[in-house]
N, C-alpha and C positions, 0 to 999 in steps of 0.2 A: 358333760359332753358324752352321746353316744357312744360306746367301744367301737363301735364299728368305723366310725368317724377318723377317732383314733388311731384306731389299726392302719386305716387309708393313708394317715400322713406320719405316720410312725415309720411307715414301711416305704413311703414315697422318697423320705431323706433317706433313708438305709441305700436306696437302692441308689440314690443319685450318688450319696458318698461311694458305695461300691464302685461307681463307674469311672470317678474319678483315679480310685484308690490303683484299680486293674491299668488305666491307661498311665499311672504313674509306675509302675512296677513294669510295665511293655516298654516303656522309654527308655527307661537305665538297661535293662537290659537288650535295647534293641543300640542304644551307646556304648554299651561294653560290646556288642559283638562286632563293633565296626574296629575294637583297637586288635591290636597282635595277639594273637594267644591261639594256646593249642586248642585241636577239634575236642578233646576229650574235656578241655575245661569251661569251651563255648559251649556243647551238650551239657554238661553240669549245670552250668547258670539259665537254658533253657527248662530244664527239668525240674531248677528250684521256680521260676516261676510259677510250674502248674501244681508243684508241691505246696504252696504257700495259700493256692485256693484250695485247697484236697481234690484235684482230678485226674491224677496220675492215672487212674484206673480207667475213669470216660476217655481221655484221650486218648488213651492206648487202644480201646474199642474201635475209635472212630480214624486214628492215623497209624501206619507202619512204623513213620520213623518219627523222631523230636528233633527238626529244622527250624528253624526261625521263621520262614514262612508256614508250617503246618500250626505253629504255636501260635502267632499271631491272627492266624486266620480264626484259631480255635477259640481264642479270646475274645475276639472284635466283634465274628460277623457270624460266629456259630449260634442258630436259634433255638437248637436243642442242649447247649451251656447255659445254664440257668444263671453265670457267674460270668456271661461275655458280656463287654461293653454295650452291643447290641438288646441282647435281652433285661439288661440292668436300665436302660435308657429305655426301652418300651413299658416296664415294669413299674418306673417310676411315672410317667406320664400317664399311665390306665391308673392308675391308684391318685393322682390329680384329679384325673376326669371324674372319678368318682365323687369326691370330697372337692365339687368346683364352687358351693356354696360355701365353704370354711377358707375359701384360699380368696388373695385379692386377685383381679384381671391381671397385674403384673406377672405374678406369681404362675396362674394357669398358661397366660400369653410365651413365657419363657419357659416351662415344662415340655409344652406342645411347638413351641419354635425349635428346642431343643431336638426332639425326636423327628420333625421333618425335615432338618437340613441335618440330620446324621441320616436319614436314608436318601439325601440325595446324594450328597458326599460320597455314598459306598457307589452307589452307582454310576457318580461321572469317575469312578477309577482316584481319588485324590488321597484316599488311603493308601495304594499301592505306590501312587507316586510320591510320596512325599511322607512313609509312618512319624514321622518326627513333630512334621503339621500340627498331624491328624489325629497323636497323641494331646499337643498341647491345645488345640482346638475343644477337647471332650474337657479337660482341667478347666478349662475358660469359662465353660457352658456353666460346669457345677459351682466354679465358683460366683457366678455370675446368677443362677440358681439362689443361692445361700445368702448371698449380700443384698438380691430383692425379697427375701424372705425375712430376711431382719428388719429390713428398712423399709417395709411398708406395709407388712401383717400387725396387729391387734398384739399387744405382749399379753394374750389368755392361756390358756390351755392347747389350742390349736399351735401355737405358737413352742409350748414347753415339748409336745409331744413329737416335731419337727426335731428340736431340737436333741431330746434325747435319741433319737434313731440316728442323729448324723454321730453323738460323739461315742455311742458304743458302736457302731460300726467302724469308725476311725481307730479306737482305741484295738478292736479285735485285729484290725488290717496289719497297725503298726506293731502288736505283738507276731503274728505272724511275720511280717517280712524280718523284724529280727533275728527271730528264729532260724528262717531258712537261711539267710544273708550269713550268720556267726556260723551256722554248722557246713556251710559249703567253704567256708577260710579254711577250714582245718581246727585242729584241736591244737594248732601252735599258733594260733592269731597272737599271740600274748610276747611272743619269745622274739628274740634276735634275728635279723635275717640282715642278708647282703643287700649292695645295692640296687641291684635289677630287683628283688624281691621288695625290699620298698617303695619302690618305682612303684611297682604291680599293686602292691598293698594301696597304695595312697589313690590311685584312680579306681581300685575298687570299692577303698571306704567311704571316697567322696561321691560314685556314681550312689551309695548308701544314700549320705547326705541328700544328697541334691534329688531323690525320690522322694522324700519328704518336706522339700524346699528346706533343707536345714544345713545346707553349705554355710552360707552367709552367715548366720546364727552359731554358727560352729565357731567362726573364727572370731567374733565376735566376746563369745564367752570365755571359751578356753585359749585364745591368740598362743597357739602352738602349732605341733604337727601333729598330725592325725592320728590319733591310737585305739582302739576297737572298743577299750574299756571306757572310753571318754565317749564315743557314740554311742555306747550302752548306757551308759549314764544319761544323757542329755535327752533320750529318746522312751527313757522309763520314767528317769525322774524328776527332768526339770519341769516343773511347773509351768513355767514363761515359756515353753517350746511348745507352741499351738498344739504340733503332735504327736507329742508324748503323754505315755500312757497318765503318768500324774494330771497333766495338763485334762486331757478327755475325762476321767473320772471326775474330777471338781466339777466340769459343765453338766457331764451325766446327773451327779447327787442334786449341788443346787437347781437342776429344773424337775427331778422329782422331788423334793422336798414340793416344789409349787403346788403341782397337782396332787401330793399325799392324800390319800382315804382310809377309813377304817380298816382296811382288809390290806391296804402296802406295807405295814411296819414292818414286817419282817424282810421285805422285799428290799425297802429304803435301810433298815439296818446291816445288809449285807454288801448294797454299794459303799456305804459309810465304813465299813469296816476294811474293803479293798480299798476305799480313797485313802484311810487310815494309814494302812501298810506303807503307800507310794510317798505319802506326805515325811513318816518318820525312817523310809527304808534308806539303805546308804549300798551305795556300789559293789565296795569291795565283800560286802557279807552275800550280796547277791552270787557275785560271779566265785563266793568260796561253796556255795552250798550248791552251784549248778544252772547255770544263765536258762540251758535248754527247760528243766524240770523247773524253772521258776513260769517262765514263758509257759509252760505249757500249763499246769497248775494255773495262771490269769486265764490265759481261754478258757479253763474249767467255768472260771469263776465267772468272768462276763457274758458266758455261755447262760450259767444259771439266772444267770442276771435277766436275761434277754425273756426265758422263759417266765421269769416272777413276774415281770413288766406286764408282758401276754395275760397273764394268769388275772392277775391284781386291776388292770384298765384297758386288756384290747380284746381278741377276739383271741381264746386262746388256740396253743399251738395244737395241732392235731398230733397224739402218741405214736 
């Protein structure tokens, strides 16, 4: 397959998962800002949103304050946010349009229906009325994207290299929102609290949850009550948890193993080596050596990952 090809549908699932990942992360926090809680800790959980893409800085340029409508706006409908639902959904349909020979009609028809009824959408006002929709609406498209994407492309290369873009993009999202989700709890998430405190804790672990579709699944595995160290666990390293980081890395390796060449071994050696990690790692050594510095160390790594990929079968990254 041409790189170039590649790169088009390498970056097209990136971009679709992106869009998904952003209107999952705008939901839970557009539902925790509707419960009780102080302005200082509804600012908090705005700001870890833009924390969580790295744009703390462009928003700050572009808005005075961090309100729930300047965030939302910045996310969704902003064209100079290379990381708003808006430009993630244009991003992945031009990268379609390109590569319309490698894709089936399904596939192009649902990219491009996709992007014209999100700009109609902004325009009859159905965002404003209704962000909750208009969240679940953009989740529906991608996953509705993803499901004619498996069930009716070719299983070649076109097909692995879709693939690998959706689950290291998954994988980077779901290490981020961790990150940001454990370090705005506080450094006591672990310890005893009273009962209004549990109250608080329980609809923030589960507005967690339920970002990830992983309520259900939660109670399912561990049939308990909700504890932070069980959401860190389930979410790095079950397996069976579609979006857990273990879970993304197995899809990452086995669909590059598919397309391996002369020149990816060392590329494929180092996703094997982080699937390694997640497959024999265990919780409690995780959160003894530092949840944040593990999290962040895995961006490193799926970071470099991202680059070897470019490097090894796409168009590489520009320095």
């Amino acid at each position: 397959m041409l790189s170039r090809t590649a790169d088009h549908l390498f970056w097209m699932a990136r971009y679709m998962e992106r869009a998904e990942n952003t209107a999952r992360m705008l939901n839970v926090s557009y539902e925790m800002s509707l419960l009780p809680q102080s302005a200082d800790f509804a600012e908090q959980s705005w700001r870890g949103m833009l924390s969580i893409s790295e744009l703390t800085a462009l928003f700050s340029q572009r808005y005075s304050a961090v309100t729930p409508r300047n965030v939302m706006d910045f996310m969704v409908r902003d064209e100079n946010n290379l990381s708003s639902i808006f430009a993630c959904l244009q991003a992945a349909r031009e990268n379609a349009r390109a590569v319309r020979g490698a894709l089936t009609t399904e596939v192009w028809e649902t990219q491009n229906q996709t992007w014209l009824e999100f700009n109609r959408m902004l325009k009859a006002g159905e965002f404003e009325r209704d962000p909750g929709a208009f969240f679940e609406w953009v989740k529906f498209r991608s996953h509705l994207s993803r499901g004619v994407t498996v069930g009716t492309m070719l299983m070649d290369e076109a097909l692995h290299f879709l693939r690998i873009g959706t689950f290291l993009e998954r994988a980077d999202n779901t290490a981020r929102l961790l990150d940001v989700k454990f370090q705005s709890a506080g450094g006591d998430f672990f310890g005893s609290a009273g009962k209004e405190s549990q109250e608080v804790d329980f609809y923030y672990w589960s507005a967690v949850l339920r970002s990830v579709s992983g309520f259900e699944i939660y109670r399912k595995v561990y049939r308990n009550v909700i504890r932070p160290e069980r959401v860190a666990e389930l979410l790095i390293l079950r397996p069976d948890m579609p979006r857990s980081l273990a879970a993304c890395m197995n899809e990452a390796v086995a669909n590059l193993q598919q397309v391996a060449n002369q020149q990816s071994a060392e590329t494929l050696r180092r996703a094997g080596r982080l699937q390694s990690d997640l497959r024999y790692g265990r919780i409690d050594e995780i959160l003894a050596t530092g949840l944040h510095a593990y999290l962040t160390q895995f961006l490193d790594r799926v970071g470099d990952l991202g680059v070897g990929i470019s490097r090894d079968f796409l168009v590489p990254m520009a320095a």
